[in-house]
RODO-2510 file (C-alpha; in nm, 4 decimals, decimal comma):
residues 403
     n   res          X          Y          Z
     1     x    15,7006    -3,5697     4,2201
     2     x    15,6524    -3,8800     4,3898
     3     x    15,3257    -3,9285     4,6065
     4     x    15,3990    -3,8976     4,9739
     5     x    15,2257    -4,2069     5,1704
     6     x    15,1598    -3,9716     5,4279
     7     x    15,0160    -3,7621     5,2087
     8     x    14,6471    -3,6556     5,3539
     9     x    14,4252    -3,6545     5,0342
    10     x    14,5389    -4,0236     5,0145
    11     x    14,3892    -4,0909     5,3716
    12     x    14,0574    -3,9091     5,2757
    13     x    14,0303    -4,0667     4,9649
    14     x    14,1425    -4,4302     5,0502
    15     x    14,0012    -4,7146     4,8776
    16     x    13,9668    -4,9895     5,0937
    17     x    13,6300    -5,1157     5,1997
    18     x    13,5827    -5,3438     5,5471
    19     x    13,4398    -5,7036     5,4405
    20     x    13,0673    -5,7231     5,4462
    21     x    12,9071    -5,9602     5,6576
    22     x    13,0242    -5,8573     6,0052
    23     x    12,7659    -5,9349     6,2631
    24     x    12,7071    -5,8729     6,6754
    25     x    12,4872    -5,8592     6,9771
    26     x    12,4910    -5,4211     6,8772
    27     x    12,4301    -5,2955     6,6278
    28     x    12,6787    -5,0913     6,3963
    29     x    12,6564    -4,6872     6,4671
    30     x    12,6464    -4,4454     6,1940
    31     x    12,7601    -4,0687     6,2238
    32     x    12,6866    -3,8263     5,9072
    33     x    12,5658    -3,5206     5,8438
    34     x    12,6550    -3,5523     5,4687
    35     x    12,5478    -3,8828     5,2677
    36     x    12,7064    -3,9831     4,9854
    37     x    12,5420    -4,0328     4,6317
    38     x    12,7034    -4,2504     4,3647
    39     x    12,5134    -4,0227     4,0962
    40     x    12,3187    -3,6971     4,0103
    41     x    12,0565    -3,9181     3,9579
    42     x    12,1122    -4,0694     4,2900
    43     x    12,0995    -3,7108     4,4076
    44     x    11,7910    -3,6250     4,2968
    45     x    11,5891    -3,9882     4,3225
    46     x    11,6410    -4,0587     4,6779
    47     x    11,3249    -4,0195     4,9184
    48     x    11,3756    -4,0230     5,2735
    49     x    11,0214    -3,9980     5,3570
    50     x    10,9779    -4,3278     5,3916
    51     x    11,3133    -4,4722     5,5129
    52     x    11,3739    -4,6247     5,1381
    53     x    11,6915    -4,4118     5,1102
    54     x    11,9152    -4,1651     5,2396
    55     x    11,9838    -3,7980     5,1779
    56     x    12,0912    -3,6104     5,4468
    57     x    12,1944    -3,6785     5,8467
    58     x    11,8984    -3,4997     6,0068
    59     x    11,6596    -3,7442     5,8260
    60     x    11,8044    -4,0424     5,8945
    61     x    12,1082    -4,2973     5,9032
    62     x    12,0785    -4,6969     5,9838
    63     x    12,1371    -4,6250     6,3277
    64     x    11,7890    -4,3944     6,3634
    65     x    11,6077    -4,5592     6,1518
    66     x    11,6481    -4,8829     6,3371
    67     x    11,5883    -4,6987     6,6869
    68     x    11,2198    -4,5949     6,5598
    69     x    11,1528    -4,9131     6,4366
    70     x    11,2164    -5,0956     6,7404
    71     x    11,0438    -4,8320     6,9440
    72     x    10,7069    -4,9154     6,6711
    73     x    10,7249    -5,2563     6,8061
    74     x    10,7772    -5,1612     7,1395
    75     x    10,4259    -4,8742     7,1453
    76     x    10,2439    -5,0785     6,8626
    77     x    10,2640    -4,8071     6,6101
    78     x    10,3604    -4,7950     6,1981
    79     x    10,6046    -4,4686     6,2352
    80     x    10,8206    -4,3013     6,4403
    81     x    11,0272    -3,9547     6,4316
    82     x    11,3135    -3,9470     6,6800
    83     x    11,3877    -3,5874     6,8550
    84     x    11,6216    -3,4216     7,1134
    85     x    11,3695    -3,4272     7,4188
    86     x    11,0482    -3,5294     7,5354
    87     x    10,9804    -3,1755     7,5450
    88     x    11,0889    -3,1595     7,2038
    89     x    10,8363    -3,4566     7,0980
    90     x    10,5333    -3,2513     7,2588
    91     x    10,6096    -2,9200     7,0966
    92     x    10,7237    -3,0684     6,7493
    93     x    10,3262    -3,2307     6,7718
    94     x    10,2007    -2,8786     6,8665
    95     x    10,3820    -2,7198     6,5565
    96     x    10,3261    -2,9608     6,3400
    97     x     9,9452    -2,9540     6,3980
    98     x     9,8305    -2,6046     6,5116
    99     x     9,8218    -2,2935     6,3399
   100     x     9,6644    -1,9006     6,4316
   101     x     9,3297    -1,9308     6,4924
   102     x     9,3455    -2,2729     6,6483
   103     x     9,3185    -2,4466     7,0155
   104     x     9,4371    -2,6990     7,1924
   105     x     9,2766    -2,8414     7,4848
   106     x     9,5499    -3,0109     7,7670
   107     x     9,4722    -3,1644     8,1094
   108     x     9,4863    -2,9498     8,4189
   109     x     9,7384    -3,2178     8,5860
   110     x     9,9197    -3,2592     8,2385
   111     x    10,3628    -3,2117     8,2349
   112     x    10,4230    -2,7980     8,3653
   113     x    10,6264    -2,7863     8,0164
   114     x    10,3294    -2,8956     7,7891
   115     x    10,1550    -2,6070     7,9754
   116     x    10,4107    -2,3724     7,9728
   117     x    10,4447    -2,4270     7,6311
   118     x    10,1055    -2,3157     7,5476
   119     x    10,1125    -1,9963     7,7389
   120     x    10,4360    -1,8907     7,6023
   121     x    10,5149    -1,9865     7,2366
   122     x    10,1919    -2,1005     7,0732
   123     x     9,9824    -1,8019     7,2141
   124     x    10,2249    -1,5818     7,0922
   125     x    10,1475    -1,7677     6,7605
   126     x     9,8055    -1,7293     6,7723
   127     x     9,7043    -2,0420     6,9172
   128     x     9,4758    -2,0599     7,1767
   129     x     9,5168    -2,3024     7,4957
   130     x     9,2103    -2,4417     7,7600
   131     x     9,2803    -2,6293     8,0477
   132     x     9,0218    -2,9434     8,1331
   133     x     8,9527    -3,1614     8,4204
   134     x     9,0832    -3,4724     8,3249
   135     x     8,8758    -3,7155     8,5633
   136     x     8,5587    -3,5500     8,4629
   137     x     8,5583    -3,7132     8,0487
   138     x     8,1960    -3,4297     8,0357
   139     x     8,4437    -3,1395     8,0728
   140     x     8,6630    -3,2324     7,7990
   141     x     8,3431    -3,2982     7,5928
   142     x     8,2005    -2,9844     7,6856
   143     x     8,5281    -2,7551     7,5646
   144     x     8,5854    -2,9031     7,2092
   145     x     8,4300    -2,6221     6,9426
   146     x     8,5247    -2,5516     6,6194
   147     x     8,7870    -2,4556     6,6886
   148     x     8,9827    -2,7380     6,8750
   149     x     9,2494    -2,8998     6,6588
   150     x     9,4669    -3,1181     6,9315
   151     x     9,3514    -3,3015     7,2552
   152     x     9,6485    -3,3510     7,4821
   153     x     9,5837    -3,7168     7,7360
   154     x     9,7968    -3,8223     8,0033
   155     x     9,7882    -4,1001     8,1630
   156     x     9,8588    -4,0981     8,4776
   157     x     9,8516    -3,7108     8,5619
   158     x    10,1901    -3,5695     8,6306
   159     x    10,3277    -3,5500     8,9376
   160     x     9,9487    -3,6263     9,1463
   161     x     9,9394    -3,9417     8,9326
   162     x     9,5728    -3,9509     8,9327
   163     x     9,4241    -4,1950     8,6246
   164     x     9,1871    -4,1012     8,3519
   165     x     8,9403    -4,2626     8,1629
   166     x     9,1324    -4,2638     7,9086
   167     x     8,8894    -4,5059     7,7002
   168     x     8,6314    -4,2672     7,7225
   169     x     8,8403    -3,9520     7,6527
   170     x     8,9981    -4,1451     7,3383
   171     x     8,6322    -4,2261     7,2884
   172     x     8,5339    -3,8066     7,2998
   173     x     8,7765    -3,7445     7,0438
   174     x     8,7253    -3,9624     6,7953
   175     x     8,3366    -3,8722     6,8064
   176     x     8,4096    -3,5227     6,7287
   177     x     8,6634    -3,5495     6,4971
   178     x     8,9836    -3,4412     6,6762
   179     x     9,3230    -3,5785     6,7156
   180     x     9,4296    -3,6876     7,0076
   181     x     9,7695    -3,7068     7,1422
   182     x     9,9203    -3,8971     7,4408
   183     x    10,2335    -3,8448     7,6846
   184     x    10,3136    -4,1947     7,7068
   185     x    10,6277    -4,1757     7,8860
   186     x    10,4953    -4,3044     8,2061
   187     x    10,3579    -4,6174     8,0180
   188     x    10,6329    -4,6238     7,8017
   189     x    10,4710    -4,8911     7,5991
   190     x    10,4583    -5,1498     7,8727
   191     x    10,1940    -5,0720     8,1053
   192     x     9,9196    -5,0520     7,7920
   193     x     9,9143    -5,0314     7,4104
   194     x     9,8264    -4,6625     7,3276
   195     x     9,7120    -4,7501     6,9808
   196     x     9,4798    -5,0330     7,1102
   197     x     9,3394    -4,9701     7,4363
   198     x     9,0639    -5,2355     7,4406
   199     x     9,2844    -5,5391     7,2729
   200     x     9,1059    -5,5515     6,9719
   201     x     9,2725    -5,3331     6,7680
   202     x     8,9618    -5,0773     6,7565
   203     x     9,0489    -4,7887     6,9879
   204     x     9,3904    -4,5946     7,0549
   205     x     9,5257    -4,2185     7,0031
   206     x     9,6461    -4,0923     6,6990
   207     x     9,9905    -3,9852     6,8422
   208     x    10,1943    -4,0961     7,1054
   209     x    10,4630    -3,8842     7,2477
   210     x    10,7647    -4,0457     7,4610
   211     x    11,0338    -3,8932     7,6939
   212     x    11,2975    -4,1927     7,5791
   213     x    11,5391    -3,9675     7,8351
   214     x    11,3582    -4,2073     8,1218
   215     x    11,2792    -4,5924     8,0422
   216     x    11,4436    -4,6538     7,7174
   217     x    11,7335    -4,5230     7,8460
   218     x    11,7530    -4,6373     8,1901
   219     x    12,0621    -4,4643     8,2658
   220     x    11,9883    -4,0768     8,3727
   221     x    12,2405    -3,9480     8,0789
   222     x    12,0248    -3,9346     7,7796
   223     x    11,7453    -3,7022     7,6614
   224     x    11,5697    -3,7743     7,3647
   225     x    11,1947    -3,7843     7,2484
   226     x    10,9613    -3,9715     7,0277
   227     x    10,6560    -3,9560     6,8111
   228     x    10,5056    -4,2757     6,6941
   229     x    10,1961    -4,2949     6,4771
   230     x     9,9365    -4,5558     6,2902
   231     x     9,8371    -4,2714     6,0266
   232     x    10,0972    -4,2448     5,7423
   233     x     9,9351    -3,8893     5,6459
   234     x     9,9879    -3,7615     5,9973
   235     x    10,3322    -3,8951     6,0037
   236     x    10,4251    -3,7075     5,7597
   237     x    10,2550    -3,3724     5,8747
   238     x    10,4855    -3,4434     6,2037
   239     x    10,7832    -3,5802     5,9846
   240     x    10,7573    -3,2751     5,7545
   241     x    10,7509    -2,9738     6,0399
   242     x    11,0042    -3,2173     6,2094
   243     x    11,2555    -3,1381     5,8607
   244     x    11,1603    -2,8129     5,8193
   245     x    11,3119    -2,7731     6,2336
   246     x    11,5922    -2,9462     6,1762
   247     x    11,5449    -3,1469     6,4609
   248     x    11,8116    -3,3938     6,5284
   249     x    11,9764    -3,6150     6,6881
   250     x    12,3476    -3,7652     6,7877
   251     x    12,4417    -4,1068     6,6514
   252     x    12,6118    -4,1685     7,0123
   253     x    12,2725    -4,1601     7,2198
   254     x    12,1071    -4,3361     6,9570
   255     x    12,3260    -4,5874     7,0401
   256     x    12,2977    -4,5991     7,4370
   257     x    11,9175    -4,6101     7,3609
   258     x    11,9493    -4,9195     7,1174
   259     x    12,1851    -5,0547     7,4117
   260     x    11,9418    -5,0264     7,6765
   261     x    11,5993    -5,1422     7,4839
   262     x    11,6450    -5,4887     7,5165
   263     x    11,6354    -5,4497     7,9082
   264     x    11,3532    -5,2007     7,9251
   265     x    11,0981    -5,5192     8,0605
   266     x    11,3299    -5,5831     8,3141
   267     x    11,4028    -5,3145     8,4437
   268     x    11,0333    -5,1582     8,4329
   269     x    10,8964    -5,4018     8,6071
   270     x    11,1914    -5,4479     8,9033
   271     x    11,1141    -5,0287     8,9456
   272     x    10,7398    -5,1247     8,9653
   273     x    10,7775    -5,4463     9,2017
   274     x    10,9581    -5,1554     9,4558
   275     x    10,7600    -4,8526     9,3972
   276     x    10,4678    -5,0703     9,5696
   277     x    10,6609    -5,1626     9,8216
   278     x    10,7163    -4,8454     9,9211
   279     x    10,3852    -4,7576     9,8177
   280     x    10,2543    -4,9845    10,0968
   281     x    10,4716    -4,9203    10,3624
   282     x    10,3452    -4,5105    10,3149
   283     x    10,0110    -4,6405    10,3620
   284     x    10,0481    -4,7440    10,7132
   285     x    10,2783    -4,4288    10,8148
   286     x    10,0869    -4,1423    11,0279
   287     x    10,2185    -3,8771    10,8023
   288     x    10,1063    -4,0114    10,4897
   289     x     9,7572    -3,8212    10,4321
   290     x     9,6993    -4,0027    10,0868
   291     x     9,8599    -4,2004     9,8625
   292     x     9,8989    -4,1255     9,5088
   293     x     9,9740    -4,4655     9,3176
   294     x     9,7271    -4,6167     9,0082
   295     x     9,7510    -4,9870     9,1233
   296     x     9,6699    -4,8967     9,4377
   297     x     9,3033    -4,8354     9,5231
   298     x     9,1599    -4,5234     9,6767
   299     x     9,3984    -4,3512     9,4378
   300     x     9,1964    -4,1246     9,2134
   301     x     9,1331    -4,2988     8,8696
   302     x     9,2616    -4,6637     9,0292
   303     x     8,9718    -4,8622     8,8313
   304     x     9,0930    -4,6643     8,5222
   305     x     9,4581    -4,7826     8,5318
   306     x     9,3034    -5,1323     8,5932
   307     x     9,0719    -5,1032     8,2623
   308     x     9,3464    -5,0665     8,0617
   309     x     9,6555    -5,2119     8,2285
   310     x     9,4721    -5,4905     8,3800
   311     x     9,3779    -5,6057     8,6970
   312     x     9,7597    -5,7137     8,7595
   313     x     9,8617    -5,4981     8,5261
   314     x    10,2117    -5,2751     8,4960
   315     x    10,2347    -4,9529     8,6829
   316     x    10,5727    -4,8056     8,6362
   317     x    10,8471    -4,7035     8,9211
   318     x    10,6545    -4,3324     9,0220
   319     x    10,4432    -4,2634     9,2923
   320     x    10,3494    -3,9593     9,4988
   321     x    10,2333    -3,8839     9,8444
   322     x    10,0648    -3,5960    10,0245
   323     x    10,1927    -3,5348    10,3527
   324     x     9,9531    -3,4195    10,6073
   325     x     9,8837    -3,0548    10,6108
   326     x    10,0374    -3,0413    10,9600
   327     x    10,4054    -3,0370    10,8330
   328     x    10,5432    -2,7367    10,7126
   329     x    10,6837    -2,6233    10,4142
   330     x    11,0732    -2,6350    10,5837
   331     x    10,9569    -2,9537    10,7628
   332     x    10,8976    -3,1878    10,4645
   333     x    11,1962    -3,0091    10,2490
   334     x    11,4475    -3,0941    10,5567
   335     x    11,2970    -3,4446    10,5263
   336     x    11,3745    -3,4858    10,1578
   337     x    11,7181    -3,3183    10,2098
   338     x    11,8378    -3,5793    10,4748
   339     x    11,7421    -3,9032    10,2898
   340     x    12,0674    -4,0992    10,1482
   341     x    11,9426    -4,2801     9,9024
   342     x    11,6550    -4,0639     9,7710
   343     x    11,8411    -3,8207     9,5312
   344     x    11,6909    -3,4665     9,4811
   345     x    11,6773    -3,4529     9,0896
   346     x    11,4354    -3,3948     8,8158
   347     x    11,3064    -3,6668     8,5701
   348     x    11,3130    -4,0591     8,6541
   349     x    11,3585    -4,4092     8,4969
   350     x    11,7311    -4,4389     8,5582
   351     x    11,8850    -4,6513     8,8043
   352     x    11,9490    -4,4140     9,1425
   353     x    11,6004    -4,3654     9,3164
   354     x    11,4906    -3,9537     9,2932
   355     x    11,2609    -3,7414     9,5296
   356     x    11,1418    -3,3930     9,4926
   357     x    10,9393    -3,1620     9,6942
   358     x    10,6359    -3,0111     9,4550
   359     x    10,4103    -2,6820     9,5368
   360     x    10,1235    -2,8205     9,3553
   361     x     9,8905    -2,4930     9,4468
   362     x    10,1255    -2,3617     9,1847
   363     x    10,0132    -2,6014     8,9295
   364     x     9,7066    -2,6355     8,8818
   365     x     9,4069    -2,4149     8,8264
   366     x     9,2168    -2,4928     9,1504
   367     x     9,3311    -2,7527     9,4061
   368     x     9,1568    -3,0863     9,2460
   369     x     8,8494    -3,2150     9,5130
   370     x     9,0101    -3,5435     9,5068
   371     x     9,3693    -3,4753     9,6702
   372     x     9,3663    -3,4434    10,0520
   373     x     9,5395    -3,0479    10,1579
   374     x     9,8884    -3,0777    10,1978
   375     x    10,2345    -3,1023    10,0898
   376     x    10,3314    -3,3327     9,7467
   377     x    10,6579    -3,5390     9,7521
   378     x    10,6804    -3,7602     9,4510
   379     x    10,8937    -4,0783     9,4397
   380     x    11,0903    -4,2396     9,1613
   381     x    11,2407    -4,5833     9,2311
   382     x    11,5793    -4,6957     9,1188
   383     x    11,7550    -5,0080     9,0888
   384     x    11,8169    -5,0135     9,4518
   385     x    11,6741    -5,2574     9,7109
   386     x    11,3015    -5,2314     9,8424
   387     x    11,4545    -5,2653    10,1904
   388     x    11,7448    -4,9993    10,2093
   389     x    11,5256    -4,7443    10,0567
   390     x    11,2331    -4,8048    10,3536
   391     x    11,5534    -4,8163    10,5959
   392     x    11,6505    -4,4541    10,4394
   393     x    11,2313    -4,3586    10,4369
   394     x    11,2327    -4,4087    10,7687
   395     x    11,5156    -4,2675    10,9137
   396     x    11,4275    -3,9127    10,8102
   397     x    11,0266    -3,9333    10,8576
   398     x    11,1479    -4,0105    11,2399
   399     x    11,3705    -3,7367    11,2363
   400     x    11,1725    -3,4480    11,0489
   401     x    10,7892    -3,5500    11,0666
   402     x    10,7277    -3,6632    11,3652
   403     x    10,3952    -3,8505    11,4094
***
């Protein structure tokens, strides 16, 4: 019988090949789960370890591979392993590092998640959690033991923003022989080097985690994490447990991540330029009781951020302030519900400025001596205009907190 043209193997099996050569401002995007091998031998030689070859879709195509590459230049690291969330990127360095019998010591002010994930999963695993004060570097010396495998930093604190010494902390760790690992998403590899603190190349962390859902993205549709490393032997502790997960992810926000990179400068520092803005304009309102910005001083940790951002250094779109402890609870939610601009959403980075409302006796051991009493509402600037977003400020601080 005669082959039908239409016939479907014929499409599946088709010989013809595109032209090599093809070149553009994007790069190309590749989609697999399987990978093809010309041979057994093929089969059976290929390492994907190091990013010589490829085996399989979870461990890599061109289109990952180039992502954490760019995002080593971007943090100043040697390796990188791409995964579905920030949240994924700090538990995947918690599993990949901690076993039963083991601690891990984590800022009192660190992400609620990080935290969260301690009390929940790793203790039922065995693994022990402390909280430490991270603007007192003598506390976190003072918990290490024998026991402490990990040493969670973040820089600034989330949601109170206060700055650590994180030179000295970095410093702690090293001392006593414990890795260190840093939420860098706020930094994002812009505001400091995390793998050279001091410039010279002689102090970073050993791991730095990254919520690419926020500034590599931009855009408020993506969630994805990273781990980037110096140490090739605890890249592939992290790379290994990574496998053995199957973490993953899709070719498609690979892509819009690759897509926005190149802008990530730009943008960072336009969300910076009007975060202090409105930064300063809080600072002269009555109901502002303290300001919670690192380039700003009086802010808990401000000559911190300067020693390793700079004096004029970067300082990222976020900012929080405590409302006096006059306003209610209903008073300063009413005031976040009536702004225009000011979205109520979770997470930050993209281009539509967000606000939210936080209960921070909730978060935190014991309310820290350096935030004035009252009511947290943290700030994350968009792409909008320094000037409409005061206009929108002030229209509901005149209209729900009075002065």
């Amino acid at each position: 019988m005669a082959q039908d043209h239409h016939d479907t193997t014929h499409l599946i099996h088709h010989p013809y090949q595109p032209p090599a050569g093809f070149d553009s401002p994007q790069p190309g995007v590749f989609k697999a789960s399987t990978v093809y091998f010309p041979t057994v031998a093929a089969m059976r030689q290929r390492e994907w370890k190091d990013k010589s070859a490829y085996t399989y879709g979870l461990h890599g195509t061109p289109t990952s591979y180039l992502l954490e590459e760019r995002l080593c230049a971007l943090e100043g690291a040697q390796q990188c392993v791409l995964v579905p969330s920030g949240l994924a990127a700090l538990a995947t360095v918690a599993l990949s590092l901690l076993k039963a019998g083991d601690e891990v010591l984590i800022p009192d002010n660190a992400y609620g998640p990080n935290k969260a994930l301690a009390e929940g999963e790793l203790q039922h695993f065995g693994i022990t959690h402390r909280y430490y004060d991270p603007m007192h570097p003598a506390d976190l010396a003072s918990r290490i033991n024998d026991r402490t495998r990990l040493v969670w930093l973040e820089a600034p604190g989330s949601v109170s923003m206060e700055f650590p010494d994180l030179i000295e902390q970095v410093r702690i760790c090293q001392a006593q022989g414990v890795t260190c690992a840093l939420d860098n998403t706020w930094g994002a590899g812009l505001a400091f080097k995390p793998f050279d603190l001091l410039g010279d190349g002689q102090l970073g962390v050993d791991i730095s985690a990254h919520a690419l859902t926020k500034y590599p993205s931009g855009g408020g549709d993506v969630l994805m994490g990273s781990i980037t490393t110096r140490n090739t032997a605890l890249h592939l502790k992290i790379k290994l447990c990574h496998m053995r997960l199957g973490m993953g992810v899709g070719a498609n926000d690979v892509e819009a991540v690759l897509r926005a990179l190149p802008s990530i400068g730009l943008r960072y520092a336009a969300q910076d330029r009007t975060a202090r803005a409105l930064a300063q304009w809080w600072q002269n309102q009555p109901q502002c009781a303290q300001l919670l910005h690192p380039a700003f001083a009086g802010t808990p940790g401000h000559a911190h951020w300067q020693a390793v951002c700079g004096a004029q250094g970067a300082s990222a779109g976020l900012f929080s302030v405590m409302l006096d402890a006059r306003y209610t609870q209903d008073q300063v939610d009413a005031f976040c519900n009536d702004l225009q601009l000011f979205r109520l959403g979770y997470s930050w980075g993209g281009p539509v400025s967000l606000v939210v409302p936080y209960a921070l006796e909730t978060m935190r051991s014991v309310w820290p001596a350096h935030l004035e009493r009252g009511t947290l509402v943290r700030f994350s600037t968009g792409l909008e205009s320094a000037e409409a977003l005061v206009q929108d400020l002030a229209q509901s601080l005149s209209k729900n907190l009075p002065a």
